[in-house]
C-alpha positions, 0 to 999 in steps of 0.5 A: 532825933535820927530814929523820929525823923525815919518815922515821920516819912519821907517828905521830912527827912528829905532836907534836900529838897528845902536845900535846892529851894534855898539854893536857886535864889536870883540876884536881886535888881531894881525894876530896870534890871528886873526889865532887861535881866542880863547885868553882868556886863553893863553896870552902872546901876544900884542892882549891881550890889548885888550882881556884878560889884564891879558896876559900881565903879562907872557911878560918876554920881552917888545915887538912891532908890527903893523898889515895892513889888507885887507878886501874883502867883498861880498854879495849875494842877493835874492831879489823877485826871483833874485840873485844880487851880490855885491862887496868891497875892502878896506885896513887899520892898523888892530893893533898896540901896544906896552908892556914894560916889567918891573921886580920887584927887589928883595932882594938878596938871595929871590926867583925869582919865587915866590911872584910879578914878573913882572909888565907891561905895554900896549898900544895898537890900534885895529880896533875893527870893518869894515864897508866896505859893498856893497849891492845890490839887484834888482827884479820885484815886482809883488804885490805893490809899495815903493808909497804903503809906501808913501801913508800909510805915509801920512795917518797915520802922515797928513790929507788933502794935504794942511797939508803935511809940505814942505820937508816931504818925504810925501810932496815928494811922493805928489809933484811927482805925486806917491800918490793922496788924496781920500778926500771922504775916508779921505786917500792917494793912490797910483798911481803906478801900479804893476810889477815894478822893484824895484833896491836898493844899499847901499854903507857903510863905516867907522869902529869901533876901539879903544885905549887901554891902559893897565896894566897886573902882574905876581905872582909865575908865576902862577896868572896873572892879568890885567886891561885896559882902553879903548877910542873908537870910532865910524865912520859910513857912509852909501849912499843908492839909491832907484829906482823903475821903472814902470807905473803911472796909474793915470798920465798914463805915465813911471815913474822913481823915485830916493830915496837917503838917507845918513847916517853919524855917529860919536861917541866916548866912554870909556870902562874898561876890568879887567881879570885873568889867572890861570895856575894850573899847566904848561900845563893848563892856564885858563883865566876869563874877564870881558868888561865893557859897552863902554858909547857911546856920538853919533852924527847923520846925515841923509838926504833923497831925493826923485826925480821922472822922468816921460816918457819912452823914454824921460823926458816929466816932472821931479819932483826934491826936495831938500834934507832933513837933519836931525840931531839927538844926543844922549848916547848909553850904549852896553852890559856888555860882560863876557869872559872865555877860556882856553889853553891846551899846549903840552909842547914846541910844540903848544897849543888847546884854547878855549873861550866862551863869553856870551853878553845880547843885550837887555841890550842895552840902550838909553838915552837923550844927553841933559837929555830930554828923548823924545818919540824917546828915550823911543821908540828905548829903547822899540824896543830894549827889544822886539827885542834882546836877550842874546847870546854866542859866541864860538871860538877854535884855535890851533897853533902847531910849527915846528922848526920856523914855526908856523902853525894855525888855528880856527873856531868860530861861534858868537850867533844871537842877535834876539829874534824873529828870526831864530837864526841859520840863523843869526849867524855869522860863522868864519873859520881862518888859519895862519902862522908865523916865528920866527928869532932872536927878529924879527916874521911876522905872516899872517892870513886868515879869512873868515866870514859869516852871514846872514841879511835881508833889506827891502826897505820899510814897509807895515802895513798891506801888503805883505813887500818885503825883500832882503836876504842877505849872506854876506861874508867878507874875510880879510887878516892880517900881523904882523911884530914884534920885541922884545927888 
């Protein structure tokens, strides 16, 4: 398995890329959080399941809701001078969960608001994390060629052509007529020729989300505790198509080529989140929680094919190849995360919160589904360590009320997890606003997110050489309603 993940390149046996991806989830909320973002502190509310536990314990009520969502994404890519867009709609159950409200019986004559109060009990799904991408790049290469690639390959992995094993992306490069062996040198070659238009789109879905299950106490109704139980799981495609159109020196001829991977990835795990509020007096809440890594078991599977045309306005030949699949198990531990906030109340009127949370993304850690620690493994743990570091998070919200009305808002920036990279360029920026309405046992709430951040892709990597990359802005606008009911 080792030597076949070294001949598919770079971009596959890099599992610490999908790692990060797996490991910046957030936590999942209802569209009043969605609005505000910063909960550690304040409490009370269903998204508590899944943040701070400890909010359970002011429920003085049991309650219900459910939260559709409407995610919209778009990206702009710069890639070798020219700007390409990209677009991609989705919908789905963003939250549901459910807290029933139990009070503690006391002996006649003691005081109700003193010592345990209350104890209550969550349950609770999030979608914790949207896949829902559509990259797209395009630009004319003036200085080489993805054939570029396939030679350094074949290179560095094979000898002679006869030693090129069949289905090997190598293999492909050679049978398509895109490399050729120099035996003198001992080396492949390229055969394309510059000034080729290179075009890349990456369609990817799926989600993370989890299930929570929850339990959270009330003491002098001024120390609350919690702690939750959480199953996640993980579902992940990605279909990507690379084409390069240009000429074929060697073969003196137009060539188009075709490089498809897929991507499908499926994982479940078990994390636990233990939190407390403090009200040191009724205008004041201060929240602390800690996440436990979720203990992921993943399956992988990948599959490439290269296929190349030759001839400008008709097919004078084609090389097509049967597609490849590669199949890859195994354990993925995410950060320990430590979450703080706190909410300042203005008496029956509203509220200013605040949260931080601190992660250390180089505590991402591989190991063996079937305890063989093999060369893949200790490399992606590798990777990991000179690639990521620690980050912070910052969220603020405020919600003020007017009669029934609730008005909202919040602006959070999540720190970048590069260690090598501008970390001001890769955060991730979040502006958000909301509404709800009160009637009776029944509320709706809707929510506006917006979120920005920025990602590279290269198609393909050269050592040594010019790598061409694609700079990406992605934005993501999504839309939440929550309809709910206390009983």
């Amino acid at each position: 398995m080792v030597a076949i993940v070294a001949a598919t390149g770079e971009l596959h046996a890099q599992y610490s890329g999908d790692a990060l991806r797996f490991s910046q989830s957030q936590s999942g909320a209802n569209a009043r959080f969605k609005a505000i973002g910063a909960q550690t502190g304040i409490g009370g509310d269903l998204s508590s399941i899944g943040a701070n536990p400890a909010g359970l314990g002011l429920f003085t009520r049991s309650e219900f809701s459910f939260t559709p969502e409407f995610n919209s994404y778009n990206s702009e890519a710069e890639y070798l001078g020219q700007l390409t867009s990209g677009k991609k709609d989705q919908m789905s159950l963003g939250h549901a969960a459910v807290v029933w409200h139990s009070k503690v019986s006391k002996p006649k004559g003691a005081k109700l608001d003193e010592g345990w109060i209350s104890f209550n009990f969550g349950l609770g799904y999030n979608r914790t994390k949207a896949y829902t991408d559509n990259i797209l790049f395009t630009g004319t290469n003036p200085t080489n060629s993805i054939a570029d690639y396939y030679s350094q390959l074949a290179t560095v992995n094979y000898g002679a052509p006869s030693t090129l094993p069949a289905g090997t992306l190598e293999r492909m490069a050679y049978d398509n007529y895109l490399i050729a062996y120099d035996s003198a040198n001992g080396d492949y070659f390229p055969e394309t020729d510059v000034n080729n238009v290179q075009t890349k789109n990456d369609i990817r879905s799926g989600s993370q989300s989890e299930f929570n299950f929850a339990f959270g106490a009330n003491y002098s109704n001024q120390f609350y505790i919690g702690a939750s139980i959480g199953i996640s799981n993980i579902n992940y495609t990605s279909a990507a198509n690379y084409k390069e159109r240009g000429f074929n020196v060697t073969e003196n001829n137009d060539y188009d080529l075709s490089y498809r991977q897929s991507q499908i990835t499926k994982g479940s795990g078990v994390n636990a989140k233990l939190g407390v509020i403090y009200r040191p007096i009724p205008a004041i809440r201060i929240g602390a929680a800690i996440e436990s890594p979720t203990w992921y078991t993943i399956d992988d599977t990948y599959s490439e094919v290269l296929d190349t045309k030759y001839g400008k306005n008709r097919v004078d030949s084609q090389f097509l190849n049967q597609e490849e699949y590669y199949d890859f198990s195994y354990k993925l531990r995410t950060p320990l995360k430590f979450s703080g906030g706190m909410g300042i109340f203005f008496n029956k009127q509203g509220f200013i919160s605040a949260d931080i949370d601190y992660l250390d993304y180089s505590g991402i850690s591989f190991s063996s589904a079937d305890n063989n620690p093999g060369d893949v493994i200790l490399d992606n743990n590798r990777a990991v360590l000179n690639n990521y570091k620690s980050a912070i998070n910052y969220r603020i919200g405020t919600e003020y009320k007017i009669e029934k009305f609730m008005l909202r808002a919040g602006y959070g920036i999540q720190g970048s997890p590069y260690k090598n990279l501008d970390k001001e360029r890769f955060k991730t920026t979040v502006y958000s606003g909301g509404l709800g309405y009160r009637f009776n046992s029944y509320y709706v709430d809707m929510a506006y997110q917006n979120m920005v951040y920025n990602s590279d892709i290269k198609p393909y990597t050269l050592n040594p050489g010019v790598t061409p990359a694609a700079l990406i802005k992605n934005n993501r606008n999504n839309i939440f309603l929550t309809v709910g009911k206390r009983f």
